[in-house]
BAPA-73347 format. One line per 8 residues: number of its first residue (from 1); for each residue x, y, z of N, C-alpha, C. Coordinates in pm, whole numbers, plus 50000, padded with zeros to 5 digits. Example, Ala and Ser with C-alpha at 12.3 -4.5 7.8 and 13.67 -1.06 7.14 Angstrom:
% residues 2
1> 51319:49431:50780:51230:49550:50780:51320:49670:50780; 51285:49775:50708:51367:49894:50714:51290:50003:50787
//
This chain:
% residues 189
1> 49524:48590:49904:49567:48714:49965:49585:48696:50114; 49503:48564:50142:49500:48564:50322:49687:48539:50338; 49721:48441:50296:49867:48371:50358:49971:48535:50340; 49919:48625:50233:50047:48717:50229:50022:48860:50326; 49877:48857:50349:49850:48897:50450:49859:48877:50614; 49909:48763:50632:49965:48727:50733:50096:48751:50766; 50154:48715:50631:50332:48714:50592:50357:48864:50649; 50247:48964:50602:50314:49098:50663:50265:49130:50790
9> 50164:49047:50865:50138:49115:50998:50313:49035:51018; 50307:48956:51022:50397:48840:51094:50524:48910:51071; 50553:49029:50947:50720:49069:50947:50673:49161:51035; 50536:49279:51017:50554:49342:51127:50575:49339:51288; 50516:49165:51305:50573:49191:51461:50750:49150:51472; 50780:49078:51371:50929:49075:51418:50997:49175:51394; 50983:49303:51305:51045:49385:51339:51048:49504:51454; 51151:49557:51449:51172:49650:51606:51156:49752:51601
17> 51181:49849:51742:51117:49962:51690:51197:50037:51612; 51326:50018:51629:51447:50104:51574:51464:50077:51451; 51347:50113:51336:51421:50053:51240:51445:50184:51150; 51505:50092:51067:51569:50216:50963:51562:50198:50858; 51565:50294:50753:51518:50245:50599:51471:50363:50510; 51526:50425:50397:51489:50538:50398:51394:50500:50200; 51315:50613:50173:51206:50582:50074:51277:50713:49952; 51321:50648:49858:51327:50725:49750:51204:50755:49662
25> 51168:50863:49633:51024:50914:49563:51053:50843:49401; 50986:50820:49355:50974:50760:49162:51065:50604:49213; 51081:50566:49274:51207:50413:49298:51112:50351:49318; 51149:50209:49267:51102:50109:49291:51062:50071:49445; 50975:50022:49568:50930:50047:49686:50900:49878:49664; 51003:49772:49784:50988:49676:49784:50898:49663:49899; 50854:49542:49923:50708:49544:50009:50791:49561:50130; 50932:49482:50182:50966:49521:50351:51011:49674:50349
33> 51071:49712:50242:51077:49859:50268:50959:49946:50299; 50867:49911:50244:50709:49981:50272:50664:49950:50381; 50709:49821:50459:50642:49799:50589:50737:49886:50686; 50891:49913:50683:50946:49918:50711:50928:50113:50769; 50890:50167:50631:50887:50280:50638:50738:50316:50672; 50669:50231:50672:50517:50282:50793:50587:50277:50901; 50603:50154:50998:50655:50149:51106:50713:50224:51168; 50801:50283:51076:50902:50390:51121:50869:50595:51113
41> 50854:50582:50993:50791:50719:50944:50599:50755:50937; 50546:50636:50959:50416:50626:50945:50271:50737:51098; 50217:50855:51007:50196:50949:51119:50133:50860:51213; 50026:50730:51205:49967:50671:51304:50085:50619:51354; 50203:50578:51384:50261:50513:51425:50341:50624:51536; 50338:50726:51488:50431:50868:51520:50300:50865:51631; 50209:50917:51647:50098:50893:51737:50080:50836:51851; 50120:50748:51826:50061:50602:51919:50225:50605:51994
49> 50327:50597:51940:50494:50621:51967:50448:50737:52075; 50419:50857:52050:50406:50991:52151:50342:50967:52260; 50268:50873:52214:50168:50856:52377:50228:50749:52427; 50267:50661:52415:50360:50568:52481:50457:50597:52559; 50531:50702:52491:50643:50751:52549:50631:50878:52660; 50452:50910:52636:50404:51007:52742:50428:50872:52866; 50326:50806:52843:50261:50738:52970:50353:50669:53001; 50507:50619:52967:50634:50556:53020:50689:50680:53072
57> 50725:50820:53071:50767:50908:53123:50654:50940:53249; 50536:50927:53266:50434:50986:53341:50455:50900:53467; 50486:50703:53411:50509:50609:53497:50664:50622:53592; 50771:50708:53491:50885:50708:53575:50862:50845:53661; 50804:50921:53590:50781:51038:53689:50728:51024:53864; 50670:50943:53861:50546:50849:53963:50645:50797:54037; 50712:50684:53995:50799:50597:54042:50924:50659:54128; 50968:50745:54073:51086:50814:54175:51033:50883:54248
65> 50894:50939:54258:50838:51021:54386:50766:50945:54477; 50906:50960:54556:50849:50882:54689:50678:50922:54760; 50623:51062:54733:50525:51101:54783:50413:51068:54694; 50438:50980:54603:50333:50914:54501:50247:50784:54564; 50093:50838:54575:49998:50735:54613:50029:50637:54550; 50000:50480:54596:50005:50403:54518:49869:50409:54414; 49726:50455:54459:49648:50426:54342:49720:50539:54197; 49784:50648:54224:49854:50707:54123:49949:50656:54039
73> 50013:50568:54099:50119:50488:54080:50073:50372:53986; 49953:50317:54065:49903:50181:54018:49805:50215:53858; 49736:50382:53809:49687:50425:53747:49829:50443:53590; 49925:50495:53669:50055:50504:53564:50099:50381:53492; 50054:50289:53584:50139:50208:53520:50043:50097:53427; 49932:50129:53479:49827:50088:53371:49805:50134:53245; 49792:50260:53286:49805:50395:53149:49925:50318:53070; 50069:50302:53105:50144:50247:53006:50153:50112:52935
81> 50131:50013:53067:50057:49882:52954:49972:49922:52880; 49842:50007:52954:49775:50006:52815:49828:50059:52691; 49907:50166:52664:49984:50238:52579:50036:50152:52512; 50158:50070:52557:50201:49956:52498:50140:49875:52410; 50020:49820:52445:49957:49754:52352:49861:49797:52240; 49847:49933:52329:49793:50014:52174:49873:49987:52045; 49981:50080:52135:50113:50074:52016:50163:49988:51945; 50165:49814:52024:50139:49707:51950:50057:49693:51849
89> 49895:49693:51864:49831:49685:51785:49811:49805:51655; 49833:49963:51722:49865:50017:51591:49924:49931:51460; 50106:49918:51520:50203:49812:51447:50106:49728:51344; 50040:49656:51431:49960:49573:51345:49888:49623:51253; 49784:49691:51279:49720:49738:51151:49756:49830:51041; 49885:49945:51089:49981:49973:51017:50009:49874:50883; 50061:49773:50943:50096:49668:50857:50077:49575:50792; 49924:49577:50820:49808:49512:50746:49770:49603:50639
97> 49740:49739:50683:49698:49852:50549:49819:49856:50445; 49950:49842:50533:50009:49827:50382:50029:49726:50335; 50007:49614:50384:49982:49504:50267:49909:49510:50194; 49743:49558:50269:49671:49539:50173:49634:49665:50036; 49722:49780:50061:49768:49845:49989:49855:49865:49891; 49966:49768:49966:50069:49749:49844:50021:49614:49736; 49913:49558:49787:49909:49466:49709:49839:49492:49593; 49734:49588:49636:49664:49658:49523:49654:49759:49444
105> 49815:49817:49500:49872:49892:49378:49960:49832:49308; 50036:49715:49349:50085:49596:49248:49995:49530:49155; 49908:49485:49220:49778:49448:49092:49694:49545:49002; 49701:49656:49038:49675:49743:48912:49790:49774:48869; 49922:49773:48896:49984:49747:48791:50050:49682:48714; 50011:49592:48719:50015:49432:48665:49926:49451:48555; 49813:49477:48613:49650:49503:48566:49672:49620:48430; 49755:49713:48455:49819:49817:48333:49880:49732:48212
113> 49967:49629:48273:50039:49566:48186:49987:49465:48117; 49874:49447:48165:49784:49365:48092:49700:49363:47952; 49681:49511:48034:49562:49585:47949:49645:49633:47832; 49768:49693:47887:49847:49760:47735:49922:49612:47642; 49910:49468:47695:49886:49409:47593:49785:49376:47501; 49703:49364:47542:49533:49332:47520:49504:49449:47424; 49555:49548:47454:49540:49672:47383:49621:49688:47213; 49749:49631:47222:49824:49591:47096:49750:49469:47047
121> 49743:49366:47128:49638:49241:47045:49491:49303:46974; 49408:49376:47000:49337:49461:46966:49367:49562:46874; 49459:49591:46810:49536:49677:46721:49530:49615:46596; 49586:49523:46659:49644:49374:46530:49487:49294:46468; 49417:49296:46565:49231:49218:46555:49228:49336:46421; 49223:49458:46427:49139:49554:46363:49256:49570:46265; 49361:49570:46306:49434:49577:46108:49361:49447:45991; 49413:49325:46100:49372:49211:46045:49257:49210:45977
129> 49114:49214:46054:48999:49243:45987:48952:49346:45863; 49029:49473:45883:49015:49578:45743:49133:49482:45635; 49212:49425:45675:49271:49341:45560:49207:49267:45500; 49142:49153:45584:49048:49094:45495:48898:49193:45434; 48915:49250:45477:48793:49333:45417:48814:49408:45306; 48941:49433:45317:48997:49487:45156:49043:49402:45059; 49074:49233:45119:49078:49128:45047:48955:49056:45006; 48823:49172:44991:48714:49047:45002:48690:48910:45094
137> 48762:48944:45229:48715:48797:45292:48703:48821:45378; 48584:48919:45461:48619:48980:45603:48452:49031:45527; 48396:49083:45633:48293:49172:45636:48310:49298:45736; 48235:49457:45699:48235:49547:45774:48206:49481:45943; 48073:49420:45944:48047:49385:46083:48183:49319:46142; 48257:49232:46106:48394:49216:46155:48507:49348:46183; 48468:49427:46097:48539:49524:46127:48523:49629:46274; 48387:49634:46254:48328:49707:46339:48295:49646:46460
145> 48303:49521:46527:48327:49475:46641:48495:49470:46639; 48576:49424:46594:48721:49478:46602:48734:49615:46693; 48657:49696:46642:48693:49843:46669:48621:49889:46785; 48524:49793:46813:48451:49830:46895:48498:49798:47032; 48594:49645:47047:48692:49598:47125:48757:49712:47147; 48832:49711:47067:48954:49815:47079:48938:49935:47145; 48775:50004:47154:48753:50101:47211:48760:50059:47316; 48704:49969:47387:48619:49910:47501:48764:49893:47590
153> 48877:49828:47483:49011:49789:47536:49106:49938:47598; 49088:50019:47512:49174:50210:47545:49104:50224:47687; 48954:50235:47679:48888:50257:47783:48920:50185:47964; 48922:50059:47922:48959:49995:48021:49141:49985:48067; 49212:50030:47996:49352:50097:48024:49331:50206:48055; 49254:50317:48030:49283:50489:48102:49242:50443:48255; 49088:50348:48270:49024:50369:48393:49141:50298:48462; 49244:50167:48430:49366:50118:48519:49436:50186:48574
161> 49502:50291:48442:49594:50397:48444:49553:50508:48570; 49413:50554:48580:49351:50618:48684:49381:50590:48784; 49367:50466:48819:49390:50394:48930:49494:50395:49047; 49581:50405:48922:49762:50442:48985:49731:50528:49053; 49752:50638:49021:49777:50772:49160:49714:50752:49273; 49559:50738:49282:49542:50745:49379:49529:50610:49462; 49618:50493:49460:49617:50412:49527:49770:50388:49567; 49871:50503:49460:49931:50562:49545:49972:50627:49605
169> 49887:50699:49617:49844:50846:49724:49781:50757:49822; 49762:50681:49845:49636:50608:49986:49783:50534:50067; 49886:50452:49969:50064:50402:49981:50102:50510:50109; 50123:50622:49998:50200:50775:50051:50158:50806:50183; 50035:50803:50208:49970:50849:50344:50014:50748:50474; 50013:50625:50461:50024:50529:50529:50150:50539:50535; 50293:50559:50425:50436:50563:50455:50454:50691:50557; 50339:50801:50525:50466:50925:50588:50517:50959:50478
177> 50507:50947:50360:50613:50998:50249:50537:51109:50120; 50603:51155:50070:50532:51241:49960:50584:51233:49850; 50551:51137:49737:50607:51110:49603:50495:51117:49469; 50382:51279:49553:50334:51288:49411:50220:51190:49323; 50186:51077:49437:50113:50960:49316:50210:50892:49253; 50341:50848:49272:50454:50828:49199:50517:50677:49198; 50464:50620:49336:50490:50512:49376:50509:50427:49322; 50629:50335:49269:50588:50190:49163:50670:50072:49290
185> 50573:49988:49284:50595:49875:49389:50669:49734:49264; 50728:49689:49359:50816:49540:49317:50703:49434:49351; 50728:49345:49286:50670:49209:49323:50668:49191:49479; 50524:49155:49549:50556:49109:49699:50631:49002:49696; 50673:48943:49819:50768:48828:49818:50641:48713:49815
//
């Protein structure tokens, strides 16, 4: 997880601020579109953007008044480096949460698709076993661990299935977007 976790700080710093990219609700959500649309639509990012653009307006305000102390001056323009690199580092962790968000609503649903095989192989265990058990060559106790899988198997697909919404509702918050718990992510790159 470390190298793809890097992969997305690393797209987030090459991308700019102007970006563009818009999020269809129930669509497929590829991982640069998700970084793409924090960056852009993302409320911490909207945040950290407002105050930046305070303390670069506060610094030009300063700057054309000739009757501006320099420690006022020299205070503005600190205020906006510092701003700047807030806003940098927001970027960053922006784009770390959605990696490490999108990655783990891709793996639970992977993790779905798993389970709803495991879940038909478990179908087939417990036909199989009452077959031989109606063929004389099987015993109940075969039957009844069959079934007992199979429970254990439904169970562990609802708690996957659970999973979904609200990890993509945790997606949703971090985009700026509102799709309901709806989110289905593509393979990361």
């Amino acid at each position: 997880a470390r190298p793809l976790a890097a992969f997305g700080l690393a797209l987030a710093l090459s991308l700019s601020g102007s970006l563009s990219g818009s999020f269809a609700q129930n669509a497929l959500l590829g991982f640069d579109a998700a970084i793409k649309n924090a960056l852009e639509k993302g409320p911490d990012i909207a945040t950290s953007r407002a105050n930046l653009e305070n303390a670069q307006a506060d610094l030009k305000s300063k700057e054309s008044d000739p009757s501006t102390l320099v420690l006022q001056l020299t205070q503005a323009r600190n205020s906006s480096e510092l701003n700047t690199a807030q806003f940098n580092l927001k970027k960053l962790e922006v784009a770390q949460n959605v990696t490490t968000t999108y990655l783990s609503l891709f793996e639970s649903q992977e993790n779905v698709k798993l389970l709803e095989a495991q879940l038909a192989l478990d179908s087939r265990s417990l036909e199989i076993a009452k077959a031989k058990l109606a063929a004389k060559n099987g015993t109940q106790l075969d039957v009844s661990k069959a079934e007992s899988t199979l429970s254990g198997s439904k169970q562990s697909l609802a708690d996957a299935k659970a999973q979904l919404p609200i990890l993509s509702n945790r997606l949703e918050v971090i985009l700026g977007s509102t799709a309901a718990g709806n989110i289905t992510v593509g393979a990361p790159p």
